[in-house]
C-alpha positions in Angstrom: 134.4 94.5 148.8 138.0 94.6 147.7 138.1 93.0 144.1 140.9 91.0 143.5 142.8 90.3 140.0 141.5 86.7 140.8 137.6 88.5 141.5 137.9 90.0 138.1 138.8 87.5 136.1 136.0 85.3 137.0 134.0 87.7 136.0 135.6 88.0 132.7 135.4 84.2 132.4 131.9 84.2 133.1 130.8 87.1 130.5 132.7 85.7 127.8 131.0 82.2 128.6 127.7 84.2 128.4 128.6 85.6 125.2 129.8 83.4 123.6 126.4 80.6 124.5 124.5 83.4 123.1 126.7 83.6 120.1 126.2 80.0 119.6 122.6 80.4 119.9 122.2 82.7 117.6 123.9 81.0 115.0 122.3 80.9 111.8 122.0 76.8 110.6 122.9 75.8 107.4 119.8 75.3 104.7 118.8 72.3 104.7 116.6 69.5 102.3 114.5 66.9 104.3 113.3 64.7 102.1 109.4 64.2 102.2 109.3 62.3 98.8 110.8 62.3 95.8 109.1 65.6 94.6 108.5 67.1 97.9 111.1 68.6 100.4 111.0 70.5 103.7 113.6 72.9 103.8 115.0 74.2 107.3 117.8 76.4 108.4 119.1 79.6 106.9 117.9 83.1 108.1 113.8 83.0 108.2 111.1 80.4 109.0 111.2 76.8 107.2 109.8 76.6 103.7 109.4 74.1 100.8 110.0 72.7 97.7 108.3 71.1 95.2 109.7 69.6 92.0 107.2 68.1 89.1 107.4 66.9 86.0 107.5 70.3 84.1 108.4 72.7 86.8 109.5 73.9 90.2 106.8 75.4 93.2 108.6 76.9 95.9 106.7 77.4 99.3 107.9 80.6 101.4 110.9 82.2 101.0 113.9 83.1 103.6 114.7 86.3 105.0 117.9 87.5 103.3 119.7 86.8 100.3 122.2 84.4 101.3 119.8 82.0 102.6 117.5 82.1 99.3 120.3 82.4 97.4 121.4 78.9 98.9 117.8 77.5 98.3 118.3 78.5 94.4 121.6 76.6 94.4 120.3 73.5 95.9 117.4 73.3 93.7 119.5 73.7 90.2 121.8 71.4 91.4 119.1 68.5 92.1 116.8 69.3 89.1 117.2 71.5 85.7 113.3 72.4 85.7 112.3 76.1 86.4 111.2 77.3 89.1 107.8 78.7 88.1 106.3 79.4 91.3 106.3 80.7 94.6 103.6 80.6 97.3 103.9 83.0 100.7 101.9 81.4 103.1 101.1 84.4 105.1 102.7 88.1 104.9 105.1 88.1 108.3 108.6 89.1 107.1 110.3 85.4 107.8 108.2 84.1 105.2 108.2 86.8 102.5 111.4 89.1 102.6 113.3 86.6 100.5 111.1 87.2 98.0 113.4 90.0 96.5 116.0 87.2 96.0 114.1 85.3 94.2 114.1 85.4 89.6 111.7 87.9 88.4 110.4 85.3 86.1 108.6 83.7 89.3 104.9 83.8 89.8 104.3 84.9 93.2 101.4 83.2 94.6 99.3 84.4 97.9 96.0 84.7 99.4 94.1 88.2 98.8 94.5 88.5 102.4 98.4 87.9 102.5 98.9 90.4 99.7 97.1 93.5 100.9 98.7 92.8 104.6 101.8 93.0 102.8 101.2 96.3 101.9 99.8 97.7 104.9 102.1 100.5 106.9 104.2 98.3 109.5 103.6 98.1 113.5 105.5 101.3 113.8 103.3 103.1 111.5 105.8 103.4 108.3 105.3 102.4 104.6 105.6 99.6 103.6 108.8 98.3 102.0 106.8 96.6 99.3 105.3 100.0 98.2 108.7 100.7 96.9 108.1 100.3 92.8 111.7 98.7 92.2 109.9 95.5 94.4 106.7 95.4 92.5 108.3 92.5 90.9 108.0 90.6 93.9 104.7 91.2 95.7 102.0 88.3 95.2 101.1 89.3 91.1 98.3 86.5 91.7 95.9 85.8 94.2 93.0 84.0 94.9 90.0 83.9 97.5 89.7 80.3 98.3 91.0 78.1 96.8 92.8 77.8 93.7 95.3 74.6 92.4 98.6 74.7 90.7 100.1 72.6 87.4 103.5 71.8 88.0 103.2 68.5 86.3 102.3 65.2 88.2 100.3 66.2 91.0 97.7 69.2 91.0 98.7 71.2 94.2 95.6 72.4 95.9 95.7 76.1 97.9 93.0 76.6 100.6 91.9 79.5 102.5 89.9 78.0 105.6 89.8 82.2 107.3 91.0 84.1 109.4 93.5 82.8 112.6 96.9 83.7 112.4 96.6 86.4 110.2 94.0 87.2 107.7 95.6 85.7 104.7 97.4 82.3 105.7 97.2 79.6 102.8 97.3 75.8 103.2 99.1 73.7 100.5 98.1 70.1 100.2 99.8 67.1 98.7 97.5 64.4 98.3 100.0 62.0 97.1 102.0 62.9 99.9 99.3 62.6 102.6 101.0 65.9 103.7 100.0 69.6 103.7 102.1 72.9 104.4 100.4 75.1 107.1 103.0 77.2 107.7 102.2 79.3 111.3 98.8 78.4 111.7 100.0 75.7 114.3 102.6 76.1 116.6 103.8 73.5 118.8 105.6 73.9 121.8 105.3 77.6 122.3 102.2 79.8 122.3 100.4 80.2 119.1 101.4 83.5 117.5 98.1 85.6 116.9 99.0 88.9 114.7 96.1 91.3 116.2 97.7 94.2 114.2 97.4 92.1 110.9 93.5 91.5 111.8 94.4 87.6 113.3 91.8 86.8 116.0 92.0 84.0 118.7 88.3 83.3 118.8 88.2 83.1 114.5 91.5 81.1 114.8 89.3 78.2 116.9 87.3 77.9 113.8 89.4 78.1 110.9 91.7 75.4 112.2 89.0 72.8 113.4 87.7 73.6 109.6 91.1 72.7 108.9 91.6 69.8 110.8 87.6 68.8 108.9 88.8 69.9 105.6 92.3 68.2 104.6 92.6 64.2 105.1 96.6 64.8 105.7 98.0 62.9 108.3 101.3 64.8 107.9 101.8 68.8 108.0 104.5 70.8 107.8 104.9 74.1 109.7 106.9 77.5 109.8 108.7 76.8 113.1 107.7 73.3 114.5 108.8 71.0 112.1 106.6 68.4 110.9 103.4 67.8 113.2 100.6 65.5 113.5 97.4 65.6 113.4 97.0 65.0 117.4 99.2 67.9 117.9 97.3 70.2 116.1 94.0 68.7 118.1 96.3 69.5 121.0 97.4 72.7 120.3 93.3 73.7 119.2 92.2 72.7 122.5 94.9 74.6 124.4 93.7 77.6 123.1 90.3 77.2 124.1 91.7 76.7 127.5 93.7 79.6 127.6 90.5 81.6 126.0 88.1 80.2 129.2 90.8 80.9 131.8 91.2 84.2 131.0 87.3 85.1 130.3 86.8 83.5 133.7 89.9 85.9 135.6 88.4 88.5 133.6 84.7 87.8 135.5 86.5 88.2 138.4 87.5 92.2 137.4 91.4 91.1 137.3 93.4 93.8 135.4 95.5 92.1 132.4 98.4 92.1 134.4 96.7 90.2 136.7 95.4 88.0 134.2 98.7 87.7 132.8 100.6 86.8 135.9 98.5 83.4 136.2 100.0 82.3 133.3 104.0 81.4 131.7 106.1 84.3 130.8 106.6 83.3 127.3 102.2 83.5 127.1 101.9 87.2 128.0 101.5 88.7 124.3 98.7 85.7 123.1 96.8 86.2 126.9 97.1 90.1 126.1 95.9 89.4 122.8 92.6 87.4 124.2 91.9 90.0 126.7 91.8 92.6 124.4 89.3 90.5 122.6 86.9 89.9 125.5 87.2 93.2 126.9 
């Protein structure tokens, strides 16, 4: 086929189109403060999953941090400019990178909060086998300096902020904040709605534990409201939703594996976007 000057810059047009939706979609959104109450934010946008803030009478609690300096950086600002307390501490959630790498951003004055679990997976070699960045003695400062097993509550002044550990799902080490005057708690990625849940095998996370721990969660906190890594804020049906999804997804694939499929057999009876959990759940049953 002869192309044309007319041929060719279609084709232009329509790369630069593709580009540039991609561009747009990979914009990073500002940070921003959704008010939960008047102590008590959900903070979205930046580079990095969503976190929190917490003010109280005496002092600050901050709940995850972002991913690179710029976007914690903009969290700091936002905070000094709506309250003159310090910000005394910070809880990571779980160890994945979106949650913790902003960590390093944050004052060294901080107490960094975490589940036993969350801090030795933050020091365990990465997928690809290398140290760990927070071996590196220069970022001792900020790896979790206190931890606890299951359950442990924070003073900030006018509410007692309780930290649970309800076991293993997600990862090994995911904690659940709760703010009883609130009737809210901060899960974090122990739910995800509308996408498969994330299981992190390589961090010890288990699909068959993760049935468990989050129907003792859904037993164990009386919050009606809960606020998550990358769903926003959820429900309490969602989460029922979400729990019984995977239980589906768990007997499908025990049943395909019955019939001696292969996992990419397996796999192909289920969305693209499911392949890495389904994989995960084979590798369980097999």
């Amino acid at each position: 086929m002869k192309i044309t000057k007319t041929i060719l810059l279609s084709y232009v047009i329509f790369f630069v189109s593709v580009l540039s939706a991609f561009a747009q979609r990979r914009e990073v959104q500002p940070v921003s403060f959704e008010k939960i109450s008047d102590r008590l934010y959900y903070v979205t946008g930046g580079q990095g999953a969503a976190s929190g803030v917490y003010i109280g009478d005496d002092s600050v609690l901050m709940i995850d941090a972002k991913m690179d300096e710029a976007s914690q950086t903009e969290i700091l600002k936002k905070i000094a400019a709506m309250t003159d307390k310090p910000i005394k501490y910070l809880v990571n959630t779980h160890s994945d990178g979106d949650h913790v790498s902003g960590n390093k951003y944050c004052p060294e004055n901080v107490t960094i909060i975490a589940h036993e679990g969350c801090r030795a997976e933050m020091l365990l070699p990465g997928r690809n086998g290398g140290d760990s960045q927070w071996k590196d003695p220069e970022l001792a400062p900020f790896v979790p300096s206190v931890t606890y097993t299951d359950g442990m509550t924070i003073y900030p002044g006018g509410q007692n902020i309780t930290l649970s550990y309800y076991g293993i799902g997600h990862t090994t080490g995911d904690t659940v904040l709760y703010f009883e005057d609130e009737n809210t708690a901060y899960i974090a990625d122990m739910v995800m709605v509308g996408r498969p849940q994330l299981i992190h095998s390589y961090k010890g996370g288990n699909t068959i534990k993760y049935v468990e721990t989050t129907a003792k969660l859904l037993r164990s906190v009386k919050a009606d409201k809960f606020l998550t890594g990358h769903s926003g804020v959820i429900t309490r049906t969602q989460i029922e939703s979400q729990l019984e999804t995977m239980k589906q997804r768990r007997a499908k694939v025990k049943s395909l594996m019955s019939q001696n499929k292969t996992l990419s057999q397996v796999q192909s009876e289920f969305e693209e976007n499911e392949s890495r959990l389904i994989e995960t759940i084979y590798n369980e049953l097999n």
